[in-house]
N, C-alpha and C positions, 0 to 999 in steps of 0.2 A: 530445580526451582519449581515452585509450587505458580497454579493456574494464577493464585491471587496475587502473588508477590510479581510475578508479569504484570497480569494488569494492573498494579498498582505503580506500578513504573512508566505506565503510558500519558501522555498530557488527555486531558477531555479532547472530547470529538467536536469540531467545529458544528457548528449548524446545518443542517443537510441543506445543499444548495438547491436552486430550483433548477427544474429541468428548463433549458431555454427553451420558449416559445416560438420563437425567430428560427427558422429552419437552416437560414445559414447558421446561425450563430451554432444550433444543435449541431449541426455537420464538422463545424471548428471543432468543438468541443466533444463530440466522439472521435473525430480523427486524433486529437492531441491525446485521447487517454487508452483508444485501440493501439496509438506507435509507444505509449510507454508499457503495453503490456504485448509486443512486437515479440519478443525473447521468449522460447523458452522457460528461462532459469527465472525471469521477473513473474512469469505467470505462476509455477514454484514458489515462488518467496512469498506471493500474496494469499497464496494457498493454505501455505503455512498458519500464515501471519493471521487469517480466516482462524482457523481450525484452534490455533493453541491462545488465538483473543492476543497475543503482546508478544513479544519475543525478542531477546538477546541479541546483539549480532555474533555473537560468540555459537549459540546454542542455532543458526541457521547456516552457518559455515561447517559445524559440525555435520549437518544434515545435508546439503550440497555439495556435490561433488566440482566445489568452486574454491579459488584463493582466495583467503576475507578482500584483498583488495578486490576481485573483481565481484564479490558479495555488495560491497559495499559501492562500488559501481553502479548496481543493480539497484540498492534500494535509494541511490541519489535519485534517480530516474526516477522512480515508483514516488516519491516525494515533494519530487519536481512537479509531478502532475496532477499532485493531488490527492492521489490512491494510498498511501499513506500518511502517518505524521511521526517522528520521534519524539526522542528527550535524551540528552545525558543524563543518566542517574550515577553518582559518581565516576566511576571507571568503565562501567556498561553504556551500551548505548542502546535503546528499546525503542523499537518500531512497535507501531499497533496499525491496524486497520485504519482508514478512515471511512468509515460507515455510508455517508449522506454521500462522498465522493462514488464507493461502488454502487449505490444505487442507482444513484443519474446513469453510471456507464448500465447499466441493465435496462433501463427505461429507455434509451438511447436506442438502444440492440433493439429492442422490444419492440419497435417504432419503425423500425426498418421495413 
């Protein structure tokens, strides 16, 4: 599958959120997206998901040494949190990055 037919499978990127001001709030919100990238295999997936711009869950099972079930484990989490977004596109399912979500976790880190 070609770079463009990925990301053409992805939904648009939310609006990049703001970095909270409120230093608890920032602390909630680096703790909740440091434990969803806690694993391993999720820090992998986003890697991926970085590098190839969109991706199949078919084409990240291939490339992990994981059972799609627990692939998919993996990116509920990463979705949960924010760090990504899907879509079904018929039979596929395509994760992409969520942009504005890794940057706050990098300005977060940055902050520390």
């Amino acid at each position: 599958m070609s770079k463009s037919q990925q990301t053409a499978c992805c939904p648009p990127a939310e609006p990049d959120p703001p970095v909270p001001a409120n230093e608890d709030e920032a602390n909630e919100l680096l703790a909740r997206l440091a434990k969803a990238l806690a694993h391993p295999a999720r820090v992998a997936i986003l890697r991926m998901l970085v590098r190839q711009q969109g991706c199949i869950v078919g084409d990240i099972v291939e490339v992990q040494p994981l059972a799609q079930s627990t692939v998919s484990q993996h990116l509920k989490q990463l979705k949960s949190a924010g760090l990504i977004r899907g879509e079904v596109d018929g039979p596929r399912v395509c994760y992409c990055v969520e942009p504005g979500a890794v940057a706050v976790f990098k300005a977060l880190v940055e902050a520390l």
